[in-house]
PLY file of the C-alpha trace (Angstrom):
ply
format ascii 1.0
element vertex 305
property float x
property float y
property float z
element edge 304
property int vertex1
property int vertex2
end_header
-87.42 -46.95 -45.77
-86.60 -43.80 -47.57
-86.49 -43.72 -51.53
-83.06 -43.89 -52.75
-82.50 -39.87 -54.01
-81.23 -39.26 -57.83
-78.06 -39.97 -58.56
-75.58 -38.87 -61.16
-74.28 -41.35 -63.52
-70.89 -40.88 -62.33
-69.84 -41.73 -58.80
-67.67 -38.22 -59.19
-69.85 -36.22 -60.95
-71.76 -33.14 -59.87
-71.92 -31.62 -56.10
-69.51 -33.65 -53.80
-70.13 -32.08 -50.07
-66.53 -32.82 -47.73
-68.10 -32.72 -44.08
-66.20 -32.11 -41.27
-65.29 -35.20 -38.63
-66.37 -33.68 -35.55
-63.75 -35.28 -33.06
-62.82 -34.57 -29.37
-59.67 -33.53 -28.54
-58.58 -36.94 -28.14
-59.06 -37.69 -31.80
-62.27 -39.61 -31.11
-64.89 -39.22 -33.78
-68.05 -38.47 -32.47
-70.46 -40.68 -35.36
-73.96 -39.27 -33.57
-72.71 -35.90 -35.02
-71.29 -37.55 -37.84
-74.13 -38.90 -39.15
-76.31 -36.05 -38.40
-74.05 -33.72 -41.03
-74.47 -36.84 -43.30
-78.17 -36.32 -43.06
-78.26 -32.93 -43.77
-76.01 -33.67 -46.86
-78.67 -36.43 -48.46
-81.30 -33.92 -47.58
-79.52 -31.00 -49.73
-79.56 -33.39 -52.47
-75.91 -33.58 -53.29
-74.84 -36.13 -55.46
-71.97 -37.82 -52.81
-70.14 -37.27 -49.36
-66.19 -36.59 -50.04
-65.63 -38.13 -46.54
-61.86 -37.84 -44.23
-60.87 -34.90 -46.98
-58.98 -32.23 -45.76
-62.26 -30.48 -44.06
-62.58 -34.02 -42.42
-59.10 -34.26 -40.72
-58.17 -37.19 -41.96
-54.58 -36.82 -41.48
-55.20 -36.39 -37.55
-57.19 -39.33 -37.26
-56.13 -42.55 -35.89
-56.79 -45.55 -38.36
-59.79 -47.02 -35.59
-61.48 -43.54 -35.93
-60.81 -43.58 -39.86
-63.01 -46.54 -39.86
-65.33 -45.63 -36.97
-66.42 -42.40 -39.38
-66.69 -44.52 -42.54
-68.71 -47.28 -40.83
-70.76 -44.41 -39.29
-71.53 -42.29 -42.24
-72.37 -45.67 -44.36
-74.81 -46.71 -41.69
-76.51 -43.42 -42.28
-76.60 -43.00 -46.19
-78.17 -46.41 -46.37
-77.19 -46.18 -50.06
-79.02 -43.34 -51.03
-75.78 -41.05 -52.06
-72.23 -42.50 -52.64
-69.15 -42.68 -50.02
-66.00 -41.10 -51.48
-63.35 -42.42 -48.17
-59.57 -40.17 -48.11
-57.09 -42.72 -47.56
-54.36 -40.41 -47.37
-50.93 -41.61 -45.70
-47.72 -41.29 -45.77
-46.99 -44.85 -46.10
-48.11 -46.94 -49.13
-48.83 -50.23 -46.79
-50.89 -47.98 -44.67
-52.69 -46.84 -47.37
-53.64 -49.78 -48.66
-54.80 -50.85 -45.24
-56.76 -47.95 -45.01
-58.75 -48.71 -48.92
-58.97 -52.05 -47.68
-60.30 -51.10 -44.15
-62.83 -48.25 -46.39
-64.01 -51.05 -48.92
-64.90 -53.28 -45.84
-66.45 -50.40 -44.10
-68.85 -50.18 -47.30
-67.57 -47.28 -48.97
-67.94 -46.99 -52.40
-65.16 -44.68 -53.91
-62.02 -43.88 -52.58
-60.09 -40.45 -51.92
-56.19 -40.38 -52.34
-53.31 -37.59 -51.82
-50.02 -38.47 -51.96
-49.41 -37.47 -48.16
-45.31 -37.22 -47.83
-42.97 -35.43 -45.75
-40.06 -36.13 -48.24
-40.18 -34.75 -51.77
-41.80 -37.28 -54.45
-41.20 -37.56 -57.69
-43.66 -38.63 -60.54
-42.30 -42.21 -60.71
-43.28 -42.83 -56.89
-46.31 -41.26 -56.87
-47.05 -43.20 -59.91
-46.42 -46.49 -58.06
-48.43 -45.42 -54.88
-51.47 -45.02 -56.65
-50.59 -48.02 -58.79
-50.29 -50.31 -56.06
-52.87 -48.54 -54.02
-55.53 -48.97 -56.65
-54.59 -52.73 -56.91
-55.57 -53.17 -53.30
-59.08 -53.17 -53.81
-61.76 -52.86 -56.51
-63.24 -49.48 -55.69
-62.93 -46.77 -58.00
-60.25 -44.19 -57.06
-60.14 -40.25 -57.47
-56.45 -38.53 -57.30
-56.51 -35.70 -55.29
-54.61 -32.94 -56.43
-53.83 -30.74 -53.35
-50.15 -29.28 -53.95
-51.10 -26.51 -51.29
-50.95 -29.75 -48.74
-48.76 -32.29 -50.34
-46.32 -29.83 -52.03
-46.44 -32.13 -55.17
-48.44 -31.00 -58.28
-49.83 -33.58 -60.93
-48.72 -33.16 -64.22
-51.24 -33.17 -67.03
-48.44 -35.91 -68.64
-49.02 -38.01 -65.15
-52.49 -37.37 -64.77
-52.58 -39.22 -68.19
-50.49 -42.33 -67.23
-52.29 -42.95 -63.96
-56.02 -42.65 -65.86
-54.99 -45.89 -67.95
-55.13 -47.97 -64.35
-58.38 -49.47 -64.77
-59.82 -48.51 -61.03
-58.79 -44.47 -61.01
-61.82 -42.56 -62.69
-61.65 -38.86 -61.48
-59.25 -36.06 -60.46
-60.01 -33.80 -57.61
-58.06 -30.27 -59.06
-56.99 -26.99 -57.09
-57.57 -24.15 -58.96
-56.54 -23.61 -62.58
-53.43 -21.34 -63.12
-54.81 -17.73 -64.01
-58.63 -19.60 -63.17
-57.33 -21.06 -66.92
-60.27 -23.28 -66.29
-60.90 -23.97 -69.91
-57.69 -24.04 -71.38
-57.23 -27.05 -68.44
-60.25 -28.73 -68.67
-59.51 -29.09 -72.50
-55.90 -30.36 -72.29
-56.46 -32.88 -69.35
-59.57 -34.36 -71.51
-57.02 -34.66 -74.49
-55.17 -36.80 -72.60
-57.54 -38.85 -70.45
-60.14 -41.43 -71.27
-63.83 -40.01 -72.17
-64.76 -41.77 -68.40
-62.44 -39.93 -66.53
-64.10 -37.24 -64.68
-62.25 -33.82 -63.80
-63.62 -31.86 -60.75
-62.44 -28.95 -58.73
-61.81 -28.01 -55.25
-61.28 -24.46 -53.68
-64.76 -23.49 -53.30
-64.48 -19.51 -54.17
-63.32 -20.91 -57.76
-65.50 -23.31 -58.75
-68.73 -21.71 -60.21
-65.97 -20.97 -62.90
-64.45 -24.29 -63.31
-68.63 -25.78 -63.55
-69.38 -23.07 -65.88
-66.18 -23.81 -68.16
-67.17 -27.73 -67.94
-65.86 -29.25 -64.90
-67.50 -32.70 -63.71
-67.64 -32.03 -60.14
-67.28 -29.42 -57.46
-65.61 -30.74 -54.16
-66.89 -28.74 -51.97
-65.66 -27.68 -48.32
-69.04 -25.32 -47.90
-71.19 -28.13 -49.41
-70.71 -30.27 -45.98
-72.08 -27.95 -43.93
-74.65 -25.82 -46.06
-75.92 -28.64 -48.59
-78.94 -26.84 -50.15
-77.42 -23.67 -51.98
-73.83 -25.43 -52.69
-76.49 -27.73 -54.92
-77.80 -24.86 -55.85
-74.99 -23.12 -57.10
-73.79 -26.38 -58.65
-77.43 -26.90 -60.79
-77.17 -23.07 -62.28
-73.34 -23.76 -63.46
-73.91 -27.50 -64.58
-76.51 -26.01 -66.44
-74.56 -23.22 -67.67
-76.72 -20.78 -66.47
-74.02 -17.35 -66.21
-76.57 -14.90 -64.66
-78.03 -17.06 -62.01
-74.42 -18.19 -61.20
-73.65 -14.99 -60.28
-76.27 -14.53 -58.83
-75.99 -17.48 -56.22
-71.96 -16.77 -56.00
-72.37 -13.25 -54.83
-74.06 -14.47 -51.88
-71.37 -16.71 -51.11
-68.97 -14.24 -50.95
-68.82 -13.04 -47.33
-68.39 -16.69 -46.65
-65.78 -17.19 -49.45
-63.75 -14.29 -47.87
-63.75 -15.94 -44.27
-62.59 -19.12 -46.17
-59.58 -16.75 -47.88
-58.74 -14.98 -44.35
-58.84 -17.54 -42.04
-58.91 -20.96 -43.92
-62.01 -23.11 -44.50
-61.15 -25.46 -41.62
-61.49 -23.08 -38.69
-64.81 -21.71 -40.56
-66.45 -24.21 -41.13
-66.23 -25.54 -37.27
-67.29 -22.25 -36.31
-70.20 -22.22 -38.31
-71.17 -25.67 -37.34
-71.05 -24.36 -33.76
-73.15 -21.28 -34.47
-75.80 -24.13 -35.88
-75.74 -26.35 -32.84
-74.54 -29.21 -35.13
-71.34 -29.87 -33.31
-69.28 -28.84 -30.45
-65.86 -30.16 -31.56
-63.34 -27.31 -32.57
-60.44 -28.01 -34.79
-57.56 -30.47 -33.79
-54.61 -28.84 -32.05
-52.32 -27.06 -33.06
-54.74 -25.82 -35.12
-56.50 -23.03 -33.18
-60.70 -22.49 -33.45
-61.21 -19.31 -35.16
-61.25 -16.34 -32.51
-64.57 -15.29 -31.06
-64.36 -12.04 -32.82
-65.09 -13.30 -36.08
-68.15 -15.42 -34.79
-70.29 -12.22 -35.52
-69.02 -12.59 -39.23
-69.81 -16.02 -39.86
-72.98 -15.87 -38.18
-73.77 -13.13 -40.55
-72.22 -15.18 -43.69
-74.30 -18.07 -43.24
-77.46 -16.32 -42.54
-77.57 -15.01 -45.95
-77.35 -18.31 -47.49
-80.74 -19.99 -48.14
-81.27 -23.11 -46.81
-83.95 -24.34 -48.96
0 1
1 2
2 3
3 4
4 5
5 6
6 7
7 8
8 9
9 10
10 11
11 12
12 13
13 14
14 15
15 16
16 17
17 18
18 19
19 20
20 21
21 22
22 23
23 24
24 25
25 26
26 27
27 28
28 29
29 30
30 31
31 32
32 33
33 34
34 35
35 36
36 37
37 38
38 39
39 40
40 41
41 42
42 43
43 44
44 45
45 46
46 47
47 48
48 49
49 50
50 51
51 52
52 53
53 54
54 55
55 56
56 57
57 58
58 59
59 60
60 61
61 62
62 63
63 64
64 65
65 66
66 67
67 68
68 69
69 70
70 71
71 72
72 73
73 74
74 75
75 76
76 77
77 78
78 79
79 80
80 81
81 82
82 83
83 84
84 85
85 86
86 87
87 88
88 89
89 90
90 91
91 92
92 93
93 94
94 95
95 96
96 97
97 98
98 99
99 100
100 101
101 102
102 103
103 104
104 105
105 106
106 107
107 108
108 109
109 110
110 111
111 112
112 113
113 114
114 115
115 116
116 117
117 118
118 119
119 120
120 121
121 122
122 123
123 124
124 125
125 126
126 127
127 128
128 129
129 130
130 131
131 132
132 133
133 134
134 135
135 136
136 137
137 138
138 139
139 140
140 141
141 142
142 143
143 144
144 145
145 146
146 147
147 148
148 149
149 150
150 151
151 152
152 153
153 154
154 155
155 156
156 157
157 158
158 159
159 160
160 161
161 162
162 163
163 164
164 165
165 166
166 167
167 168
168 169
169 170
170 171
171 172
172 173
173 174
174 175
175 176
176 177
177 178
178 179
179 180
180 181
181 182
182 183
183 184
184 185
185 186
186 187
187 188
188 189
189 190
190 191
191 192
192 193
193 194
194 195
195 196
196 197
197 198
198 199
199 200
200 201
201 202
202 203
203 204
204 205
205 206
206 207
207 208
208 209
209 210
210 211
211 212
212 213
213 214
214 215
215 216
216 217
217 218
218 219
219 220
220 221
221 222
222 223
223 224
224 225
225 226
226 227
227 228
228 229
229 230
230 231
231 232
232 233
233 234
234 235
235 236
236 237
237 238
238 239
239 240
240 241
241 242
242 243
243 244
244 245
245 246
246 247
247 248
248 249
249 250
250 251
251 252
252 253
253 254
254 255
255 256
256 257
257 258
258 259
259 260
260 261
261 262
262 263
263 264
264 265
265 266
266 267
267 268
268 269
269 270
270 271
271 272
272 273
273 274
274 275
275 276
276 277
277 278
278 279
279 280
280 281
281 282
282 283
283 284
284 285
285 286
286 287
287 288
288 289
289 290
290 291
291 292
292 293
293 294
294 295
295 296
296 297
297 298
298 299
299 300
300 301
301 302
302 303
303 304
């Protein structure tokens, strides 16, 4: 068996790579590809799998393949790097269902957005994580994705729901003004010295690392493990020239993410690298074959060791 790989004290600490779900058009998760993408991940060292996020579909997924992908990608870690489940619904009793149906699964962290078609205010979002993180003993992450929900945390709420004993981390968009600093500084005010603040929106976070973040939650990470860890050891380490360095040749790749959105990418690239043959679920379209050239080209000038 293997030797369990290095882990970082914190389950949300350091790189976390989001994999896609390759599913058919059905909805049905196909766990041989699955777990191949979860291979690759342990192999580019990152420190855990953000699995079902927004790259992995979750909110197109039936709640059998929710726990047909978790059961699959535990089965392949075999505990050598944490399982961070999204258990995003719009209903609080299916959430819980879904924690309890992760924690069964094996997963060790959970994933939550406040999924909602009506407007929320802080008081109910409050009490869905509340009773959420009651459900089960895994630690929980809020996931801060206003772009999706079209609710933004608060620092002041942020604060209230770190004092429930089972939520541990934050999963952020993009500071205001890339504000990184000022941010990072005024949610630790507020939050307990465990709490760990990471970032999502890939083309941002060398800057949130470099300014102190925890964690990047990383889209590209899933798919190209090795220089996403890469990228994450230079910032970690606050290392501002080889930062750049490794950014800059992420930035064709950032730009498709921009233009086109990081979901049709990232299916296209897995395509281009024979790791998958599912495309995005409908209506979303697969990115058009004219751009194939350009994330060929994007991906090629990432090193993969």
């Amino acid at each position: 068996m293997p030797e369990p790989l290095p882990q970082f004290t914190s389950l949300f600490t350091g790189l976390s790579a989001f994999p896609l779900t390759p599913a058919d058009e059905a909805g049905r998760v196909d766990t041989d590809a699955l777990q191949g993408l979860v291979a690759r991940i342990i192999d580019g060292k990152a420190n855990s799998i953000g699995l079902l996020g927004s790259t992995g579909i979750y909110a197109y997924l039936s709640r059998e393949e929710r726990r047909r992908a978790v059961s699959a990608a535990v089965e392949a870690a075999k505990g050598r790097i944490p399982i961070i489940a999204g258990i995003g619904a719009l209903r609080t009793d299916d959430v819980k269902t879904l924690a309890r149906d992760a924690a069964s699964a094996g997963a060790d962290a959970l994933l939550l957005a406040p999924v909602s078609y009506m407007p929320l205010s802080e008081d109910e979002v409050f009490q869905h994580y509340a009773t959420v993180a009651a459900t089960t003993d895994l630690p929980l992450c809020i996931y801060n994705n206003p772009t999706t929900t079209h609710f933004t945390f608060s620092a002041a709420l942020l604060a209230r729901l770190s004092t429930i004993d089972t939520i541990k981390a934050v999963k952020m968009p993009a500071a205001k003004d890339l504000a990184f600093t000022s941010e990072i500084a005024t949610l630790r005010a507020k939050t307990p010295k465990n709490f760990a603040i990471g970032y999502s929106v890939d083309w941002h976070c060398a800057k949130a690392l470099l300014a102190g973040a925890d964690a990047w939650y990383s889209v590209v990470g899933g798919l190209l493990p090795h220089p996403a860890a890469a990228l994450t050891k230079a910032a970690m380490e606050k290392n501002a020239t080889e930062t750049a360095r490794i950014d800059a040749m992420f930035e064709p790749l950032w730009t498709l993410f921009r233009t086109h959105g990081s979901l049709r990418v990232m299916h296209a690239a897995a395509n281009l690298l024979g790791l998958t043959k599912a495309q995005p679920p409908r209506p979303i379209l697969p990115l058009s074959d004219t751009f194939l050239p350009e994330v060929e080209k994007a991906i090629a000038a990432l090193p993969e060791r």
